[in-house]
PyMOL Python script that loads the backbone (N, CA, C, O; Angstrom):
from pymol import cmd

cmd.read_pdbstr("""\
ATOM      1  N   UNK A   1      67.134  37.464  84.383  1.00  0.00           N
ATOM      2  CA  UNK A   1      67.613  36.734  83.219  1.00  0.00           C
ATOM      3  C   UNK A   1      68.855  37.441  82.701  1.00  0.00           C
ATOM      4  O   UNK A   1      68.823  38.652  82.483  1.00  0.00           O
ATOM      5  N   UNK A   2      69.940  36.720  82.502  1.00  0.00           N
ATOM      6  CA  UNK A   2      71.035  37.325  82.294  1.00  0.00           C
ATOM      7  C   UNK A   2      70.868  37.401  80.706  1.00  0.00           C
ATOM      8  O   UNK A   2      69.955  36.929  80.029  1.00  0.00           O
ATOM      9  N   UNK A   3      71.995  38.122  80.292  1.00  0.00           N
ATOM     10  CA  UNK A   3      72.660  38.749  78.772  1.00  0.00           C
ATOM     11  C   UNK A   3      72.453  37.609  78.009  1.00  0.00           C
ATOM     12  O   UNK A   3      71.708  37.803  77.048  1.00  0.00           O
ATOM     13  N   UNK A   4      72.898  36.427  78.139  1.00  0.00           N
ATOM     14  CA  UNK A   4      72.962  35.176  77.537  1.00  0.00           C
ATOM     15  C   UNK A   4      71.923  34.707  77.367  1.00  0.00           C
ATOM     16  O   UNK A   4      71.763  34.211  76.252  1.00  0.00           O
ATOM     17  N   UNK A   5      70.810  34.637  78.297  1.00  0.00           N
ATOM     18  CA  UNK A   5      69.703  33.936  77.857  1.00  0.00           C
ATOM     19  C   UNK A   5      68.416  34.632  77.532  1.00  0.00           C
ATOM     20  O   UNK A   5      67.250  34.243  77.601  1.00  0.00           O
ATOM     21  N   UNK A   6      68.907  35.677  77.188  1.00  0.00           N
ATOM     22  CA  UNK A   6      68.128  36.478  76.148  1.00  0.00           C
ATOM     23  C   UNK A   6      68.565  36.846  75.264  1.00  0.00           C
ATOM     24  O   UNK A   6      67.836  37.667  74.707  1.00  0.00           O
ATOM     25  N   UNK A   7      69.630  36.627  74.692  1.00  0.00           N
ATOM     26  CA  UNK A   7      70.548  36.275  73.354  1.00  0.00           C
ATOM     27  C   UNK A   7      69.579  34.956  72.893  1.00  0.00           C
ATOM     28  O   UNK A   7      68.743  34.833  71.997  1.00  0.00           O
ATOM     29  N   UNK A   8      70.105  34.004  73.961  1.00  0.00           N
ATOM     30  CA  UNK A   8      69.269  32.537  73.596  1.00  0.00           C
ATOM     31  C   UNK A   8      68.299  32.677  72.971  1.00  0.00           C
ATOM     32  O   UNK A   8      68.190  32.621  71.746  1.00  0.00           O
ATOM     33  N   UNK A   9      67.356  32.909  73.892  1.00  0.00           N
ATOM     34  CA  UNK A   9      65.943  33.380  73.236  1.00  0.00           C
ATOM     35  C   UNK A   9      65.447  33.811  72.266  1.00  0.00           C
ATOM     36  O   UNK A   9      64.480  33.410  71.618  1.00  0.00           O
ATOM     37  N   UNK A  10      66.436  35.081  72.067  1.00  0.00           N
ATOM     38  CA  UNK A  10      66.247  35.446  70.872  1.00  0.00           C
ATOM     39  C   UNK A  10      66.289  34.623  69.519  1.00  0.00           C
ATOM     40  O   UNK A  10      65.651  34.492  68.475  1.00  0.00           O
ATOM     41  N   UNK A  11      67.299  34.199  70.090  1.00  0.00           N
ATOM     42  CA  UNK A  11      68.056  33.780  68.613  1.00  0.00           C
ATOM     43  C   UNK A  11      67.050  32.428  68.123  1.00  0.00           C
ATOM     44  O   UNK A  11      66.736  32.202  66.955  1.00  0.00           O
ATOM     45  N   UNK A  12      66.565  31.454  69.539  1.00  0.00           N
ATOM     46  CA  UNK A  12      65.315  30.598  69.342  1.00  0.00           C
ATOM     47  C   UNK A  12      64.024  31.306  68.365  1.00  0.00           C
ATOM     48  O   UNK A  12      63.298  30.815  67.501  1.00  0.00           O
ATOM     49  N   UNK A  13      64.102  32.370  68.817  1.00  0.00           N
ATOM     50  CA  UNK A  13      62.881  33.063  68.328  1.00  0.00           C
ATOM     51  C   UNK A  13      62.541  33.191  66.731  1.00  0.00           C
ATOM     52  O   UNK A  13      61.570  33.245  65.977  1.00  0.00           O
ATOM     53  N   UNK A  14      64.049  33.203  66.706  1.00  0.00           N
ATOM     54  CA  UNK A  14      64.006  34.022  65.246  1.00  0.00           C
ATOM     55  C   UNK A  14      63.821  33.043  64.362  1.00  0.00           C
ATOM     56  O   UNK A  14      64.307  31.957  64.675  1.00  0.00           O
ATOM     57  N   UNK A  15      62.991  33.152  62.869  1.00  0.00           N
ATOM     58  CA  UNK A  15      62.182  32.385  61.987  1.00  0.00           C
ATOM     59  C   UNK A  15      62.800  32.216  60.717  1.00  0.00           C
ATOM     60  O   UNK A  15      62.055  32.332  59.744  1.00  0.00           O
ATOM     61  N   UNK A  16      64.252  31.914  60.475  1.00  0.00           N
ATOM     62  CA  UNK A  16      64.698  32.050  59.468  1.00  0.00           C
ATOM     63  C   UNK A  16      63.911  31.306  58.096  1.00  0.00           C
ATOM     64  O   UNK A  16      62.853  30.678  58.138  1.00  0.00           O
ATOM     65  N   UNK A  17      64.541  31.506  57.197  1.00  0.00           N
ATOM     66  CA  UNK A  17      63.586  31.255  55.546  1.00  0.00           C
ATOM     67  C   UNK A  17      63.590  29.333  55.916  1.00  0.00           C
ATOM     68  O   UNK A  17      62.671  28.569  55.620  1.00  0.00           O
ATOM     69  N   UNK A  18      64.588  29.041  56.451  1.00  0.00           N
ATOM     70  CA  UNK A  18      65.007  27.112  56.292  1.00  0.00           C
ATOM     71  C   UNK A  18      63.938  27.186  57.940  1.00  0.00           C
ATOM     72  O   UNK A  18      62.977  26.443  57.744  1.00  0.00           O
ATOM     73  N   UNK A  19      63.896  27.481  58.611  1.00  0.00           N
ATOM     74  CA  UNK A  19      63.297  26.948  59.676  1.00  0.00           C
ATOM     75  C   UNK A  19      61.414  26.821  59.136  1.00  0.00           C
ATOM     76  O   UNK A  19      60.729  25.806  59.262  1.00  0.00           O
ATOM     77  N   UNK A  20      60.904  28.281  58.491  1.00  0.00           N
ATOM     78  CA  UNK A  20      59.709  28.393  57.774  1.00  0.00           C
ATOM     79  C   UNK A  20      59.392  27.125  57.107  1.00  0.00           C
ATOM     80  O   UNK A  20      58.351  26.492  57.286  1.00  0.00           O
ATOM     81  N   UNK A  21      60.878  26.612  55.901  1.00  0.00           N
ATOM     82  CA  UNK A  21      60.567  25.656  55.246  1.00  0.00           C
ATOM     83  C   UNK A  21      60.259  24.513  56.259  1.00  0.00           C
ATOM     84  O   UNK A  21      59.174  23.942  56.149  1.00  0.00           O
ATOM     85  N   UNK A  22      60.997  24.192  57.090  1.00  0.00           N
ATOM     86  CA  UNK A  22      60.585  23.353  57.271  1.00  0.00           C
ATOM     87  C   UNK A  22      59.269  22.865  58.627  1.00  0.00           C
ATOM     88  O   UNK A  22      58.880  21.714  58.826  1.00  0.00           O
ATOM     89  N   UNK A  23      58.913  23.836  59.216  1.00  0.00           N
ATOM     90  CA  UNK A  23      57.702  23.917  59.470  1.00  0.00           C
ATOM     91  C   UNK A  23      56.545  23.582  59.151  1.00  0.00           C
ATOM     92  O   UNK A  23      55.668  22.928  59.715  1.00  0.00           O
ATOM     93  N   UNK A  24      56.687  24.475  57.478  1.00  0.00           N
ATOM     94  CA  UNK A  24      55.847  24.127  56.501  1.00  0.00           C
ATOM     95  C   UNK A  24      55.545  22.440  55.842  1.00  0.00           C
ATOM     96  O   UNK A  24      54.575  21.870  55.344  1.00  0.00           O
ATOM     97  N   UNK A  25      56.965  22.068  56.169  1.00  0.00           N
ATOM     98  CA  UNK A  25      56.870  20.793  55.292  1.00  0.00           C
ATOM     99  C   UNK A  25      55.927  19.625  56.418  1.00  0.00           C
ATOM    100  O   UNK A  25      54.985  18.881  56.144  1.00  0.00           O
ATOM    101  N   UNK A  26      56.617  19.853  57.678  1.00  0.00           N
ATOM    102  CA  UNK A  26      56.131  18.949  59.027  1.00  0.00           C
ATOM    103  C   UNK A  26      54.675  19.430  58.777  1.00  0.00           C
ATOM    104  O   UNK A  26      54.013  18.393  58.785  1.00  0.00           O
ATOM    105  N   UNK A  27      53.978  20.312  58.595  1.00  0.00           N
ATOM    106  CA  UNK A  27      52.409  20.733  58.263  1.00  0.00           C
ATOM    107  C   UNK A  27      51.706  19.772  57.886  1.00  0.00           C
ATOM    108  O   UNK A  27      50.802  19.134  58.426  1.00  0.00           O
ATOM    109  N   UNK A  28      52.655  19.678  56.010  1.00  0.00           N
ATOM    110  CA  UNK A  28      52.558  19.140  55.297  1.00  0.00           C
ATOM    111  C   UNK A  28      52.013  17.621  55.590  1.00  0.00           C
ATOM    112  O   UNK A  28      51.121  16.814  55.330  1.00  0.00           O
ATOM    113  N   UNK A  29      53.372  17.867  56.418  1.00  0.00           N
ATOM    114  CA  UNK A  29      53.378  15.697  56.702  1.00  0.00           C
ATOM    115  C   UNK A  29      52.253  15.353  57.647  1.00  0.00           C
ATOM    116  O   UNK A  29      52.004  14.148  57.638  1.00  0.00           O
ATOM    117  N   UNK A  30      51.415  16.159  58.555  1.00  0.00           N
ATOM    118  CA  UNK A  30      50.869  15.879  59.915  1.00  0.00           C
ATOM    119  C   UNK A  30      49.245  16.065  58.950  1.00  0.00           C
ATOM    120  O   UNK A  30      48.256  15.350  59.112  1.00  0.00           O
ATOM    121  N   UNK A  31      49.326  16.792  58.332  1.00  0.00           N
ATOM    122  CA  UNK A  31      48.131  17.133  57.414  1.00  0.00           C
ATOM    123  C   UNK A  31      47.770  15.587  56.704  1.00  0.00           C
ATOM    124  O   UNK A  31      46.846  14.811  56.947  1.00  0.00           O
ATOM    125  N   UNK A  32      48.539  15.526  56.046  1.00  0.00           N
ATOM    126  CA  UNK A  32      48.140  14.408  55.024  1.00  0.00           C
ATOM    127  C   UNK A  32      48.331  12.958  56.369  1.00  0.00           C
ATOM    128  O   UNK A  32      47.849  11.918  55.921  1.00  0.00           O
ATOM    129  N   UNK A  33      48.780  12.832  57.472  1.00  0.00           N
ATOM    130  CA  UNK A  33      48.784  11.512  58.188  1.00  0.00           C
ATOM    131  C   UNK A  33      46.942  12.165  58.401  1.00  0.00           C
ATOM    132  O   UNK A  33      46.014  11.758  57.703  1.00  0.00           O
ATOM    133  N   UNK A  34      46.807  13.172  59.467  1.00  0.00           N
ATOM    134  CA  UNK A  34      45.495  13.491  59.747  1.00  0.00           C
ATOM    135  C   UNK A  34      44.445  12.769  58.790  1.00  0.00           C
ATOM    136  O   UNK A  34      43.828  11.833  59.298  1.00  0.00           O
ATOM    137  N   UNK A  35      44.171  13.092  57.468  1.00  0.00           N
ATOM    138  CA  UNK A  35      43.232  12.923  56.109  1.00  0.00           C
ATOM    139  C   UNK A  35      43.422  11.654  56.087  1.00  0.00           C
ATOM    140  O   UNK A  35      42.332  11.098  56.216  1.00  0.00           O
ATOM    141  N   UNK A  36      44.452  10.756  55.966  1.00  0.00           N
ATOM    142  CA  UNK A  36      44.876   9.197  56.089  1.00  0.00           C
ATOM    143  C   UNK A  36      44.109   8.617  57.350  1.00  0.00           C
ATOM    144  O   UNK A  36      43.286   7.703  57.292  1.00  0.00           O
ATOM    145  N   UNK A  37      44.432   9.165  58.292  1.00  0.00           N
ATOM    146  CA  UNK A  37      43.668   8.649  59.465  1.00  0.00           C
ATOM    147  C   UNK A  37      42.195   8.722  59.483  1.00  0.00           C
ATOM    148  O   UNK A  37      41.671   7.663  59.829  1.00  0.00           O
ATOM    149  N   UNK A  38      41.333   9.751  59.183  1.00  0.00           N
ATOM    150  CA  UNK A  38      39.840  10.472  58.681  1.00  0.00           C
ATOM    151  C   UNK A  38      39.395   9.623  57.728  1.00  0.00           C
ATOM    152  O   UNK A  38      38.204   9.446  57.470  1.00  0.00           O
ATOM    153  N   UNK A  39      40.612   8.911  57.016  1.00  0.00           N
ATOM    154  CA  UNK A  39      39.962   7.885  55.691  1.00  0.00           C
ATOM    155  C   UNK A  39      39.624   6.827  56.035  1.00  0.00           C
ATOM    156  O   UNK A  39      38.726   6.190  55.485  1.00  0.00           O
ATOM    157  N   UNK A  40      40.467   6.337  57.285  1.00  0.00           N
ATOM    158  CA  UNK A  40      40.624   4.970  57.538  1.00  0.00           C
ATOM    159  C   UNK A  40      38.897   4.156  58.247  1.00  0.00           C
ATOM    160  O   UNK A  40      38.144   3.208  58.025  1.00  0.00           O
ATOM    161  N   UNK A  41      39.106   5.728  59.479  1.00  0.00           N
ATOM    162  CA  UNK A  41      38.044   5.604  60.654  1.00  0.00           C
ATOM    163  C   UNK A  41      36.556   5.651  59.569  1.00  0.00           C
ATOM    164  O   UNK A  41      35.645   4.973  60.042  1.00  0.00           O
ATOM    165  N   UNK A  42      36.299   6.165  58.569  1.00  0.00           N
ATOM    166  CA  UNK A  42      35.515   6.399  57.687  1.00  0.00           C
ATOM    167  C   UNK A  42      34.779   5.337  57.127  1.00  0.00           C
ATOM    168  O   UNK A  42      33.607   5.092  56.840  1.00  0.00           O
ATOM    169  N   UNK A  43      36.209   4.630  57.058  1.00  0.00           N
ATOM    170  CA  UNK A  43      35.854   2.980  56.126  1.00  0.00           C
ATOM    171  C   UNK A  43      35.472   2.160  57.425  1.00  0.00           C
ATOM    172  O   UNK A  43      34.401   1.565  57.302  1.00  0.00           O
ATOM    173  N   UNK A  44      36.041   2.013  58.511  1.00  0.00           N
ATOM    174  CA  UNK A  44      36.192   1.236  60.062  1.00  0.00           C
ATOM    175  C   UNK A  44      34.448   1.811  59.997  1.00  0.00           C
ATOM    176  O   UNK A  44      33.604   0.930  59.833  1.00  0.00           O
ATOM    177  N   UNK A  45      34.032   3.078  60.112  1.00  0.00           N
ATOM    178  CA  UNK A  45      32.621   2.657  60.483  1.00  0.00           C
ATOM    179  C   UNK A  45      32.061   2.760  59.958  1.00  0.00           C
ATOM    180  O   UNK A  45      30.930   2.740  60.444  1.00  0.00           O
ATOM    181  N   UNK A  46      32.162   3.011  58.237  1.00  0.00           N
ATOM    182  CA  UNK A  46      31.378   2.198  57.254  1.00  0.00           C
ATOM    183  C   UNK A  46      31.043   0.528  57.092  1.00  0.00           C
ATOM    184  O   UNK A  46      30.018  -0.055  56.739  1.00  0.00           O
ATOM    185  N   UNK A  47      32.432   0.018  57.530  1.00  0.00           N
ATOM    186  CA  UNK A  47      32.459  -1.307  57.542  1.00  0.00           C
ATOM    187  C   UNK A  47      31.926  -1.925  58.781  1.00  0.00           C
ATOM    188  O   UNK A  47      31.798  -3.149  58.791  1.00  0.00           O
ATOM    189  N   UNK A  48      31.579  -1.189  59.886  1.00  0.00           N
ATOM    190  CA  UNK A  48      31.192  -2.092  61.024  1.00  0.00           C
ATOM    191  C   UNK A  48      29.578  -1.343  61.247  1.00  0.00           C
ATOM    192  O   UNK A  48      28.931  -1.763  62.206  1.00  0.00           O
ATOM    193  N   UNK A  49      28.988  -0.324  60.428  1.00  0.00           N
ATOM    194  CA  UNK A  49      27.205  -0.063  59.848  1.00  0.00           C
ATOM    195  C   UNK A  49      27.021  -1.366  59.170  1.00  0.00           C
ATOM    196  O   UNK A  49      25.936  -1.912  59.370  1.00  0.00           O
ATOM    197  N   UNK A  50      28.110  -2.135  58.197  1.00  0.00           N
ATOM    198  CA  UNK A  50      27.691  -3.085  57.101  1.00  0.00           C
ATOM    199  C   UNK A  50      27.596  -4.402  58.049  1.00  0.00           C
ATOM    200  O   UNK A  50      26.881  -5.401  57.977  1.00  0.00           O
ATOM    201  N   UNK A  51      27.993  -4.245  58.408  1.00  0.00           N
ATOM    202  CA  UNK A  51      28.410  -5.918  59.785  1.00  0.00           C
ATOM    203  C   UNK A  51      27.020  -5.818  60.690  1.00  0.00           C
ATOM    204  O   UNK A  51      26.267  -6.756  60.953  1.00  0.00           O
ATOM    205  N   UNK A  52      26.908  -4.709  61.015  1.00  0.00           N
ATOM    206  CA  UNK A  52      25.424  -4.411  61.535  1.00  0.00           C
ATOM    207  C   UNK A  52      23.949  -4.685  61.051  1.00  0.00           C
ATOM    208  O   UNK A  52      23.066  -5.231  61.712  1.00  0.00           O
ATOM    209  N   UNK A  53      23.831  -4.062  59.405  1.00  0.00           N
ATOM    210  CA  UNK A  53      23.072  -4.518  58.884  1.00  0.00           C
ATOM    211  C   UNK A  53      22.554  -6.059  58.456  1.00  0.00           C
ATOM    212  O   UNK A  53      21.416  -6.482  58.258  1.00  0.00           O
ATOM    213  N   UNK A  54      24.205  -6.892  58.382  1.00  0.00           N
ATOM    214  CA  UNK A  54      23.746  -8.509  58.046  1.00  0.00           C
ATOM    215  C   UNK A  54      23.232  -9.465  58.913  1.00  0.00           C
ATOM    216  O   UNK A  54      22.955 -10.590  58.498  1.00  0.00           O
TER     217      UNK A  54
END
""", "prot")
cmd.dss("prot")
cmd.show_as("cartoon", "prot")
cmd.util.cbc("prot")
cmd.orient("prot")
C-alpha cells in the first residue's frame, strides 16, 4: 500500500466533531423509522387477531 492510500485511509478514518454529528443524527432518523415500523406491525397483528376473532 503506497504513501497515498494510507493518507486516504487515514484521513477516512478520522471522526471529526460534523461527521459525529451527523452520524448521530442518521441514528436518530433510522431509530425513530425502526419504532414507526414496530408500531405499525403491532397494529397489522392486532388488527388481523381482531379479523380472526369475528
Amino acid at each position: 500500500m503506497g504513501a497515498f492510500e494510507l493518507l486516504k485511509t487515514a484521513h477516512e478514518m478520522t471522526f471529526t466533531d460534523e461527521k459525529i454529528r451527523l452520524l448521530k443524527e442518521h441514528l436518530r432518523k433510522e431509530e425513530k423509522k425502526f419504532e414507526l415500523e414496530s408500531k405499525k406491525r403491532l397494529v397489522d397483528e392486532q388488527l388481523l387477531a381482531k379479523s380472526y376473532e369475528v
